[in-house]
N, C-alpha and C positions, 0 to 999 in steps of 0.2 A: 538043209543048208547045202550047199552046193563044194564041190571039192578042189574042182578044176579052176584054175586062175580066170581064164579068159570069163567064164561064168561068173565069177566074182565079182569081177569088174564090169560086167552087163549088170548083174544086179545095182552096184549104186549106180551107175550111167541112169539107167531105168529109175530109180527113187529121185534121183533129181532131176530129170525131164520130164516124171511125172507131176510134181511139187510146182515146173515153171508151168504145165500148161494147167493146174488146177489154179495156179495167183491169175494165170491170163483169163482163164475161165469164168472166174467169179467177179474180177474187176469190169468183163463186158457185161456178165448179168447188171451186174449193180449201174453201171452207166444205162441199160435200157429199161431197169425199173424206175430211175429216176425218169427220164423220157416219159414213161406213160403213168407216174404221179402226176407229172405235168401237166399232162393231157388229162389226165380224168377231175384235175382242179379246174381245168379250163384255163389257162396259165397260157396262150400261146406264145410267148416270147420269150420265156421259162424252156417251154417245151422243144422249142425252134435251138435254143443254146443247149437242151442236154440232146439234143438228137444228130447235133453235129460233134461229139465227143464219142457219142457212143459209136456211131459211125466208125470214126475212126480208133476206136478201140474194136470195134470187129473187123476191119479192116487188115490190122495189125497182126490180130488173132487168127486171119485166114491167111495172112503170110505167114506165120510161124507154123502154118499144120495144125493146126487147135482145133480150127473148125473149117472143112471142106468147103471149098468154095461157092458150092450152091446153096451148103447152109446158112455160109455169112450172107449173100444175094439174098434171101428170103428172109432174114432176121432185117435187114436194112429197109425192106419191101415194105413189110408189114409197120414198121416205124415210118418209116416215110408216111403211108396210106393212114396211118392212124392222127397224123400231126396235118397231113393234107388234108384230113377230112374236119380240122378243127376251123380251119379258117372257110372253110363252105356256109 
């Protein structure tokens, strides 16, 4: 455990910045698992409405620092390519 004040107070700073980006974390998984139930039901209009939430839940998530920017680009990619490729 830590002695010094300023250390103390990085500690809970750090538990609860860590706490907001694992709720931001798990709310986009769960927005892009919904998306590709979607898509694997063959649901496109299902898939089309959870893929513009999730979007913008990793959107959100790459403003906060959560996830690097080319993480979120490539998470949105792969969603896009997977619901584009439903209506082909």
């Amino acid at each position: 455990m830590a002695n010094i004040k300023s250390a103390k107070k990085r500690i809970k700073v750090i538990a609860k910045k860590t706490l907001r980006n694992k709720i931001i974390r798990s709310r986009t998984k769960t927005a892009i698992k919904k998306v590709m139930l979607a898509a694997g039901e063959g649901n496109k209009t299902g898939a089309a409405a959870a893929l513009q939430m999730a979007v913008a839940f990793i959107d959100k998530a790459a403003s906060k620092g959560v996830y690097h920017k080319n993480n979120a680009a490539r998470k949105k990619s792969r969603l896009y390519k997977l619901v584009n490729k439903m209506g082909a």
